[in-house]
TORLUM-598142 format. One record per atom (N, C-alpha, C): x, y, z; residue in one letter. Coordinates in steps of 0.001 Angstrom, whole numbers, padded with zeros to 6 digits, always signed. Last residue first. Example, Ala and Ser with C-alpha at 12.3 -4.5 7.8 and 13.67 -1.06 7.14 Angstrom:
<recs>
+012850-002250+007080S;+013670-001060+007140S;+012900+000030+007870S;+013190-005690+007800A;+012300-004500+007800A;+013200-003300+007800A;
</recs>
This chain:
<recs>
-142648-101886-118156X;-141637-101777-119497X;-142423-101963-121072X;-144356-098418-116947X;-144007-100069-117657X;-143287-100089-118402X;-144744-096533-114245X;-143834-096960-115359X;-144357-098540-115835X;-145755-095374-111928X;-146340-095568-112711X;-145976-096852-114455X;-143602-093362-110988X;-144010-095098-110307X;-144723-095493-111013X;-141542-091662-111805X;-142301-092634-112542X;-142764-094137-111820X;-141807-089540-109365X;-142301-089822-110525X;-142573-090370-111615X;-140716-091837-107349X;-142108-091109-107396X;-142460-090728-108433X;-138461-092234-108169X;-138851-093415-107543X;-140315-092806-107324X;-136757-090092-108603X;-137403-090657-110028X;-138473-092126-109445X;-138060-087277-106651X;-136995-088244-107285X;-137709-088923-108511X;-138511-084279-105810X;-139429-085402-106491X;-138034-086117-107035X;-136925-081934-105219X;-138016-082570-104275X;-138882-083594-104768X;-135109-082278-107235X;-134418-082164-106067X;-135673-082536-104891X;-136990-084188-109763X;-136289-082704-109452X;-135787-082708-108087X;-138500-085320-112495X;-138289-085403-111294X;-136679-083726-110818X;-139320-084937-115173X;-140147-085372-114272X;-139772-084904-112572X;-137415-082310-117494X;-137648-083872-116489X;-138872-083804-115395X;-137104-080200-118720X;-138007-080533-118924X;-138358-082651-118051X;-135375-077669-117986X;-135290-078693-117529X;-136507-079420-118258X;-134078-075245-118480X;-134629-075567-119574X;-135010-077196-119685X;-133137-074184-116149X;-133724-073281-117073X;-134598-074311-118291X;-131249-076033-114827X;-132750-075052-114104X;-133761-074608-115357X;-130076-076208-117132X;-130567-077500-116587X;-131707-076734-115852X;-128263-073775-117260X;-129232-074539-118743X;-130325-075615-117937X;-127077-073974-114816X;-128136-072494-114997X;-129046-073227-116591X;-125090-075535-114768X;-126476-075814-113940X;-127230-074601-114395X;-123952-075206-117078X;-124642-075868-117455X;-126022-076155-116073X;-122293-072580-116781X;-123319-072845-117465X;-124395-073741-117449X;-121221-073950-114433X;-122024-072808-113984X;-123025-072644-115251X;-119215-074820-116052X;-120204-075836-114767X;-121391-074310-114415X;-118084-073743-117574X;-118805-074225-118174X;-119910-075169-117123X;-116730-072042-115593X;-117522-071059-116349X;-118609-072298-117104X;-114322-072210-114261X;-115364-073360-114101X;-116938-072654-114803X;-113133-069358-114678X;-113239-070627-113813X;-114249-071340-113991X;-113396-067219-116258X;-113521-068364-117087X;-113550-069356-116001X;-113071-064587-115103X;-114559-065350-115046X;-115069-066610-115859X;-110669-064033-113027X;-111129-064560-113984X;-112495-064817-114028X;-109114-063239-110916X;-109517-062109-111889X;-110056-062499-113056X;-108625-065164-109045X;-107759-064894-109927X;-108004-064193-111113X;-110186-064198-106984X;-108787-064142-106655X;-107779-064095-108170X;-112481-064180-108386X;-112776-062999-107655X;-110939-062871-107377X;-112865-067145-108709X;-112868-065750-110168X;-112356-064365-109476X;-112726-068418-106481X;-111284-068475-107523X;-111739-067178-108637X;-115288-067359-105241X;-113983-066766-104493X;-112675-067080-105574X;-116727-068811-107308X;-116633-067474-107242X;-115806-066757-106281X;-116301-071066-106285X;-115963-070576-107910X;-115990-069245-108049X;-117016-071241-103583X;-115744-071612-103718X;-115466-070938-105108X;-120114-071113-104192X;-119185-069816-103295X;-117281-069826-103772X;-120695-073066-105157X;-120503-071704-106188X;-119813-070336-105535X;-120667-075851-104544X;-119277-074965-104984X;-119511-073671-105275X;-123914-076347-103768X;-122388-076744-102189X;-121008-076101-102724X;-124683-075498-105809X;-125177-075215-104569X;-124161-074900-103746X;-123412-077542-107663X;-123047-076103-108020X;-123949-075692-107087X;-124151-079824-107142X;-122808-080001-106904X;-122403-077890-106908X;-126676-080146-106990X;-126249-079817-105863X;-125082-079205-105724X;-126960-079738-109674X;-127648-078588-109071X;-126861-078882-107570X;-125811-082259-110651X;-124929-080953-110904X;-126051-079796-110284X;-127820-083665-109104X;-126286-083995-109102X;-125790-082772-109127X;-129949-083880-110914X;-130086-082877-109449X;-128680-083377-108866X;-129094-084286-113430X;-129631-082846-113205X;-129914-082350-112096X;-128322-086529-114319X;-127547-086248-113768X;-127691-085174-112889X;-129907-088055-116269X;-129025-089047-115646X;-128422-088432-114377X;-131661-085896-117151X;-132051-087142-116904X;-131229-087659-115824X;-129730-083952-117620X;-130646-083764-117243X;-131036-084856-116244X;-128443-085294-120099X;-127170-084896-118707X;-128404-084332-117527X;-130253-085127-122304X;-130140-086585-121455X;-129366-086714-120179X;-130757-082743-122546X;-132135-083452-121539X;-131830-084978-121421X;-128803-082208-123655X;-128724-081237-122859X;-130035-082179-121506X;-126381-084278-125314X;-127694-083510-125302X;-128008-083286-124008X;-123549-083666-126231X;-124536-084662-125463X;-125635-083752-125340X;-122818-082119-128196X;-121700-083686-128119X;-123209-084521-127436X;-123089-079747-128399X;-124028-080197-128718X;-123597-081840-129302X;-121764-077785-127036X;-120911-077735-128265X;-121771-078908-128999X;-122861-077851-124690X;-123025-076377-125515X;-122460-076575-126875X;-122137-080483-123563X;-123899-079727-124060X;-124044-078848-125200X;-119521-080102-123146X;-120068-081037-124045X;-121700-080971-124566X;-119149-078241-121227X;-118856-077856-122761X;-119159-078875-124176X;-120243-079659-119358X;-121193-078411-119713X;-120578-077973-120850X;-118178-081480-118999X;-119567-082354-119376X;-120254-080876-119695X;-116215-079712-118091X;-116077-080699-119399X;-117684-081499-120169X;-117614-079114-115929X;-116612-078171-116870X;-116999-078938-117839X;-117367-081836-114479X;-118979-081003-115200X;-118637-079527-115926X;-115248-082156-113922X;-115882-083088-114744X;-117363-082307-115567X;-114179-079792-112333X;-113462-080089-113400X;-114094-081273-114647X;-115839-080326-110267X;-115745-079433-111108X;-114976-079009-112612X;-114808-083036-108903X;-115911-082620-109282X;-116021-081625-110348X;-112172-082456-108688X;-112910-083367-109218X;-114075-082767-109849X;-112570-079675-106559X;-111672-079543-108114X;-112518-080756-109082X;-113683-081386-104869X;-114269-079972-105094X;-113594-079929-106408X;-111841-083033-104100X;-113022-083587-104650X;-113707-082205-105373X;-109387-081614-102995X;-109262-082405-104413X;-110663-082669-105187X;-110852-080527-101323X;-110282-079596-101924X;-109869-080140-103430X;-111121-083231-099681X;-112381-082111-100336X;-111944-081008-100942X;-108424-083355-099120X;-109687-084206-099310X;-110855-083318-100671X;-107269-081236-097861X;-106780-081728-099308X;-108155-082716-099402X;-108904-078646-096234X;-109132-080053-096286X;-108596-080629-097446X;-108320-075994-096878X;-108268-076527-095713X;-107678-077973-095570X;-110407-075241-099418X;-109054-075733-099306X;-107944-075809-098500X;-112423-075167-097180X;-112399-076295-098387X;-110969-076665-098691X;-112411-072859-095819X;-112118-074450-095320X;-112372-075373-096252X;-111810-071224-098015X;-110811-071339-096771X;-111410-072437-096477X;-114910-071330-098347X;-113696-071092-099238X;-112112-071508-098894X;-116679-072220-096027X;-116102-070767-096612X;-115423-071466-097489X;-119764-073148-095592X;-118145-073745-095612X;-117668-072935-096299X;-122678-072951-095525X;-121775-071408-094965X;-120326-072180-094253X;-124101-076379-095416X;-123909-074633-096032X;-123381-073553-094984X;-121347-078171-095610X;-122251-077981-095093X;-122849-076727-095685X;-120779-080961-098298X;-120060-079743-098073X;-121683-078778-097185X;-121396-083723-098809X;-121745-083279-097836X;-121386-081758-097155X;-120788-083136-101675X;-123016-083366-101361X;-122683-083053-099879X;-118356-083473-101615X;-119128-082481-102104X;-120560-082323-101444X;-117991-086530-101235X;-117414-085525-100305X;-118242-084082-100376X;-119581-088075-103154X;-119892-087759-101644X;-119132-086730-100732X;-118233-087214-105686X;-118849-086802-104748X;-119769-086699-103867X;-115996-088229-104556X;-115419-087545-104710X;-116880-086230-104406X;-116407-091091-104977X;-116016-090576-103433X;-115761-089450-103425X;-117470-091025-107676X;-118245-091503-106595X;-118074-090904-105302X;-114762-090908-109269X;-116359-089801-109479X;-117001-089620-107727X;-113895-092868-108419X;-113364-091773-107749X;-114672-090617-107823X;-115230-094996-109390X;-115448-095084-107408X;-114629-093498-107527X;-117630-093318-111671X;-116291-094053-111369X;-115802-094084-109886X;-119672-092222-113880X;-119930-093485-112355X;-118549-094125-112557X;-118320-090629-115694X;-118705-090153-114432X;-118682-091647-113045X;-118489-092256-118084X;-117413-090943-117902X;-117519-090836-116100X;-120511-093564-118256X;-119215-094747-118352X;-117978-093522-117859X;-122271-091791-118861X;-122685-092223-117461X;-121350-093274-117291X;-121702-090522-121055X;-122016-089925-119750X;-121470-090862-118761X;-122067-092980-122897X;-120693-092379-122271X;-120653-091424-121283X;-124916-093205-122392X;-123949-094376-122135X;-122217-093904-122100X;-125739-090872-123520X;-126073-091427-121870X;-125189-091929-121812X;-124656-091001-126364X;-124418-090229-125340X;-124902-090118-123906X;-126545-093107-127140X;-124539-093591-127088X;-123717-092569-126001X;-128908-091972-127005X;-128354-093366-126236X;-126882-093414-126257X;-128521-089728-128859X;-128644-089417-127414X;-128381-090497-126738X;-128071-091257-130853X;-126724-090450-130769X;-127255-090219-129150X;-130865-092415-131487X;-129085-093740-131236X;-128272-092464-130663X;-131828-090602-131906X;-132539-091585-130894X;-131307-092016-130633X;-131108-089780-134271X;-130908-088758-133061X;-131373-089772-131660X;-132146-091799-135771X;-130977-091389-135500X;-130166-090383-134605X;-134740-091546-135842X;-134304-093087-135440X;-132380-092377-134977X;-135197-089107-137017X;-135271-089609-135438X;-134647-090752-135253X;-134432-090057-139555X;-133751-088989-138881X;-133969-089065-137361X;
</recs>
């Protein structure tokens, strides 16, 4: 039974990570990571650039936070591969998600990205974290 939950979390990194590391994933978000703090709402969708990447973005970890909850990928492998990614990515958008709930009277916007950085804070059990990378905490490592 482990042996088998072992294979389903590996197949599920490996499509994580075949879903996401794509040059658009990629440029999309670098655009994001560099969103400054106190970029209103208005200047995001200002910029078609970053207005597309902002959507990108959010629209992938939508999909990747309904894939946790519906228990497709496990919650400490999107952690692993991805967990100070989607903390930034929902840092630098949450103003923007919450100006679309607030305009379009919804609180389903991007409801599953918001889930999933609030599961990841909450129930993180990784080494490394926004002030500890993985190049420090496992220096130690052997194969």
């Amino acid at each position: 039974m482990r042996h088998a939950r072992k294979e389903r979390e590996e197949r599920a990194a490996f499509v994580a990570v075949q879903a996401i590391l794509t040059p658009a994933w990629m440029q999309s978000m670098t655009l994001v990571q560099a969103i400054a703090e106190g970029t209103t709402p208005s200047q995001i969708e200002a910029d078609p650039r970053l207005f597309q990447a902002a959507q990108s973005i959010a629209c992938i970890l939508e999909s990747l936070g309904y894939a946790v909850f519906a228990r497709m990928v496990p919650l400490n492998v999107v952690d692993e591969l991805l967990g100070g990614t989607v903390r930034v990515a929902w840092r630098k958008l949450h103003g923007y998600v919450e100006y679309e709930r607030e305009r379009s009277g919804s609180q389903k916007n991007w409801e599953w990205f918001q889930w999933l950085a609030q599961q990841i804070d909450r129930h993180s059990k990784a080494r490394t974290s926004l002030a500890l990378g993985a190049h420090d905490a496992y220096r130690d490592w052997r194969p």
